[in-house]
C-alpha positions as CSV (number, residue, x, y, z in Angstrom):
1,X,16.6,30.5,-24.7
2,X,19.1,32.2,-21.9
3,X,19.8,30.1,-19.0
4,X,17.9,32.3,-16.4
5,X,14.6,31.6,-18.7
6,X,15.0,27.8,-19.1
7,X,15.9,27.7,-15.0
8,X,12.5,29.5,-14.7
9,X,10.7,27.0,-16.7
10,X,12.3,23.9,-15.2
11,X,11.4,25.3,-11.8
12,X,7.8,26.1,-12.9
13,X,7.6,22.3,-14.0
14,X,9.2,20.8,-10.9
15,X,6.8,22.4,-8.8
16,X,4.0,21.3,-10.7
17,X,5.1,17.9,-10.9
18,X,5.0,18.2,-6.8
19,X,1.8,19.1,-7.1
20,X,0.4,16.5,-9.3
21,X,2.8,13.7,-7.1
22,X,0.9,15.4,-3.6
23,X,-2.4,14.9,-5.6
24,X,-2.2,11.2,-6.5
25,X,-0.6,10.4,-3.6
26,X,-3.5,12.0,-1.5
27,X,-5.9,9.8,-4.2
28,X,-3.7,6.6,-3.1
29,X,-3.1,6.9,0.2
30,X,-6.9,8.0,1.3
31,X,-8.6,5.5,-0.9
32,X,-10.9,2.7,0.5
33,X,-9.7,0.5,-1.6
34,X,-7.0,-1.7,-1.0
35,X,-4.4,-0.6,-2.9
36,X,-1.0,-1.8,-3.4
37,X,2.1,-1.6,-5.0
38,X,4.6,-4.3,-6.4
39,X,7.2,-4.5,-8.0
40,X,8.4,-6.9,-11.7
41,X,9.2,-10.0,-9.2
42,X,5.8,-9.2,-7.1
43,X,7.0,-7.6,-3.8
44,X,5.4,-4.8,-2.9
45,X,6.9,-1.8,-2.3
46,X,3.4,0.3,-1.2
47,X,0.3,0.0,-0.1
48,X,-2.4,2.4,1.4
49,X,-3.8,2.5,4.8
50,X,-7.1,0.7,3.6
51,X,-4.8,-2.6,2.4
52,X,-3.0,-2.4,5.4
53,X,-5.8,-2.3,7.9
54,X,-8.0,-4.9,5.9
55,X,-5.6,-7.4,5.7
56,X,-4.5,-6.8,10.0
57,X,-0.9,-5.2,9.0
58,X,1.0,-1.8,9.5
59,X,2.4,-0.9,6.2
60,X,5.8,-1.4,7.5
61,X,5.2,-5.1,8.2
62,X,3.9,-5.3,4.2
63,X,6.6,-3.3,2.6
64,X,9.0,-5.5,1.2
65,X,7.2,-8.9,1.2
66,X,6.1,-10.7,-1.8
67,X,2.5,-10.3,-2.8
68,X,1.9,-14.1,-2.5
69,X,3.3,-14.1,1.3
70,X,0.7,-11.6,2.2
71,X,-1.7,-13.1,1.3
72,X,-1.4,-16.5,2.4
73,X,-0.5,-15.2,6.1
74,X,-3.7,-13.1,6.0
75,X,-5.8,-16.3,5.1
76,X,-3.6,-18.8,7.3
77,X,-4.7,-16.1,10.2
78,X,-8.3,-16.5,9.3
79,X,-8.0,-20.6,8.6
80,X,-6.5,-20.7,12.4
81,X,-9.4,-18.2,14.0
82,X,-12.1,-19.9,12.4
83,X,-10.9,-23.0,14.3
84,X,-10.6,-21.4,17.4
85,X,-13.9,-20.4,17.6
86,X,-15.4,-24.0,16.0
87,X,-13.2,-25.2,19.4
88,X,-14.9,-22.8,21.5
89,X,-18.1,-23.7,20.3
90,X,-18.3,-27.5,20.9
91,X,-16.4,-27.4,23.8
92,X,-19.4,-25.9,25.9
């Protein structure tokens, strides 16, 4: 195969490999469900805008944490706000 060919055929595979990353990453980020993505020692290193939202971050305050930290924030949050409002209620 001459050079010029197999520089043809890489760039015909590189594009479609764009393609196929834009398509997936279209699937991922528009998704409803909460989607994320972590790495071997469980920090994530994505998410979509559904995990995000759902769990009261911006993806850049989740990128980088550990799964577990998350998580435990999210439910800390909740913990605190369902004892606000127990407050509010037997205070009137």
């Amino acid at each position: 195969m001459r050079i010029k060919d197999q520089y043809a055929e890489l760039k015909k595979t590189h594009e479609s490999l764009i393609l196929t990353e834009k398509k997936y990453r279209n699937l991922y980020d528009g998704s409803p469900d909460m989607l994320r993505t972590i790495t071997a020692d469980e920090k994530i290193i994505d998410c979509n805008d559904a995990y995000a939202k759902n769990l009261g971050y911006t993806k850049e305050e989740i990128i980088g944490k550990h799964r577990q930290l998350i998580t435990l924030q999210k439910k800390v949050m909740m913990s605190w706000q369902n004892q606000l409002q127990s407050g509010k209620r037997t205070a009137r």
